[in-house]
C-alpha positions in Angstrom: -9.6 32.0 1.6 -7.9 32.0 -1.5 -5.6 29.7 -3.5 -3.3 31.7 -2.5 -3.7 31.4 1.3 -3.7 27.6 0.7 -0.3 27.5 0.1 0.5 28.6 3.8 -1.4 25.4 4.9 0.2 22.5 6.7 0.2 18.7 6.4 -1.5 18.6 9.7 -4.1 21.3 8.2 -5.3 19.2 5.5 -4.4 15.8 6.2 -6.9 12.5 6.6 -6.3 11.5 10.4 -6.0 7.9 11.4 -6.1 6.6 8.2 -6.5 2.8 7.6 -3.3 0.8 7.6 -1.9 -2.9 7.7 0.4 -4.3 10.4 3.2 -5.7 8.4 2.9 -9.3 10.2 -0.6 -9.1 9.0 -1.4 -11.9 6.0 -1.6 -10.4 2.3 -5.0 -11.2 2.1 -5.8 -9.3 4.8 -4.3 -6.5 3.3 -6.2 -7.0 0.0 -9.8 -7.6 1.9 -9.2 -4.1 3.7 -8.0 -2.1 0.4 -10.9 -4.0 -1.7 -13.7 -3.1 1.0 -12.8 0.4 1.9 -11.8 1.0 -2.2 -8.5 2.0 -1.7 -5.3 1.4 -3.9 -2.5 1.3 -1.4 -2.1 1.1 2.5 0.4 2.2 5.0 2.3 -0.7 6.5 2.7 -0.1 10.3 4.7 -1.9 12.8 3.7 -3.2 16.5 4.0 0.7 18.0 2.4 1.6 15.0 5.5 3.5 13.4 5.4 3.7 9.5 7.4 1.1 7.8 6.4 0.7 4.5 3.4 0.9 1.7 1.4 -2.1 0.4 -0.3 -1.6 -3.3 -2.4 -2.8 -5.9 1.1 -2.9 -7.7 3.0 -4.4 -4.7 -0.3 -6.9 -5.0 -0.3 -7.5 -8.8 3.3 -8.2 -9.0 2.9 -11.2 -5.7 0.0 -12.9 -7.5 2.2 -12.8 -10.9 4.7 -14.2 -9.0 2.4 -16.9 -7.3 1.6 -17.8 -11.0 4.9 -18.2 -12.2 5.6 -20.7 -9.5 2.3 -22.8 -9.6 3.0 -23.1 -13.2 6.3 -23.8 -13.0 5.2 -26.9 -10.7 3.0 -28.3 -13.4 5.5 -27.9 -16.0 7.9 -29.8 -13.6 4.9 -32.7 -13.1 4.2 -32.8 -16.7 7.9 -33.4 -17.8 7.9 -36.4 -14.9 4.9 -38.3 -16.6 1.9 -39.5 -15.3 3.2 -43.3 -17.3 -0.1 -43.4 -19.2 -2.6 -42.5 -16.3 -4.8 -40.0 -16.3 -3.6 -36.9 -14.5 -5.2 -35.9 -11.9 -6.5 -32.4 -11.7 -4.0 -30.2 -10.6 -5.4 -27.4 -7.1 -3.8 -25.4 -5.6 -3.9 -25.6 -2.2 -2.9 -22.3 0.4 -0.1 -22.8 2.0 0.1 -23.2 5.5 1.8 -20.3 6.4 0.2 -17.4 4.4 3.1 -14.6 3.2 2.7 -11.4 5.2 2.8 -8.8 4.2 6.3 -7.3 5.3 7.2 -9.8 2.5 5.3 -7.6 -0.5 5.5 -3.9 0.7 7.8 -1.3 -0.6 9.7 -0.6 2.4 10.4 2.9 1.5 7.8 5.2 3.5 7.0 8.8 1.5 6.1 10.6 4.8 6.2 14.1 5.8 5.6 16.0 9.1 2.9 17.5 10.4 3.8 20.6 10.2 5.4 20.6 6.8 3.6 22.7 4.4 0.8 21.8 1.5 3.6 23.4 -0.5 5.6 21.0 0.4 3.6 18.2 0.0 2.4 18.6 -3.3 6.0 18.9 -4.4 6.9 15.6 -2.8 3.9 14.1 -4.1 5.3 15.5 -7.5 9.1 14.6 -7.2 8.4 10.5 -6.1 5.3 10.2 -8.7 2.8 9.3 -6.0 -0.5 10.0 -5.1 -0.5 10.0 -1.4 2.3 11.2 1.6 1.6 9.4 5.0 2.0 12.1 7.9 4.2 10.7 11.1 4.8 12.1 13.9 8.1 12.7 16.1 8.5 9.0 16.9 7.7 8.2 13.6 4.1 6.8 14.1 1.3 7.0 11.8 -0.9 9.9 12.1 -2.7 10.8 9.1 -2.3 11.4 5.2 -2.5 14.1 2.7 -3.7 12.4 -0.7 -4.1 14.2 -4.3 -7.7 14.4 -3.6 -7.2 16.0 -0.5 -5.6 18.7 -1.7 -7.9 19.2 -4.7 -10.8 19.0 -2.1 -8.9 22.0 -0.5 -8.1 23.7 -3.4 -12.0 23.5 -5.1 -13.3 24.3 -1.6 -11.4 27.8 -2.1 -12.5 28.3 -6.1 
């Protein structure tokens, strides 16, 4: 096959099926433990019925810990401008909240997904046009089925060289 036949493949053709993906009730550590151990950089957020209903990523991840900072510090700040009247402080921890954030709270909840039977053409392009590595594949009901990644296609592409 050459390059050139490539282009008449599909989504479904190429794609990774049953990819690993996050329930969006699921807590944001959970999400980070699943992306850390498999070595992945984002995950597709799923619902109950397992429709696609968002993306969690190292950025979506980066930007809740910064954020988690911000407040911790801005706790101590508020402690240190009440006064400790000439004790020592005691050492400041941070305890996890009871009720860890889930992840529907951190995920971009716009879902880059194509059809099965969209072509690689297609896909790329997409891929292209948002500046993302990675489309999720749905079917019909809008359920998660697979997804066609950057290094899919070059694994497709360099298969065919």
């Amino acid at each position: 096959m050459s390059i050139s036949a490539a282009a008449g493949l599909s989504a479904g053709d190429i794609m990774t099926s049953n990819p690993l993906a996050v329930v969006a009730t699921a807590a944001v550590s959970d999400a980070i433990s699943i992306m850390a151990a498999q070595g992945v950089s984002a995950l597709p957020v799923i619902d109950a019925a397992g429709r696609l209903v968002g993306t969690v990523s190292q950025f979506d991840i980066v930007q809740f810990e910064r954020d988690q900072s911000r407040r911790i510090d801005a706790a101590g700040a508020s402690e240190a401008r009440v006064g400790t009247g000439g004790r020592p402080r005691p050492e400041r921890s941070v305890t996890p909240e009871p009720d860890a954030p889930a992840v529907e709270s951190i995920m971009t909840p716009g879902v880059f997904a194509v059809a099965r039977t969209d072509s690689l053409k297609d896909c790329v392009r997409k891929m292209l046009d948002l500046n993302v590595h990675r489309v999720f594949v749905r079917d019909t009901d809008g359920r998660l089925i697979g997804v066609v990644s950057m290094k899919d296609v070059l694994r497709r592409l360099v298969s065919h060289l």
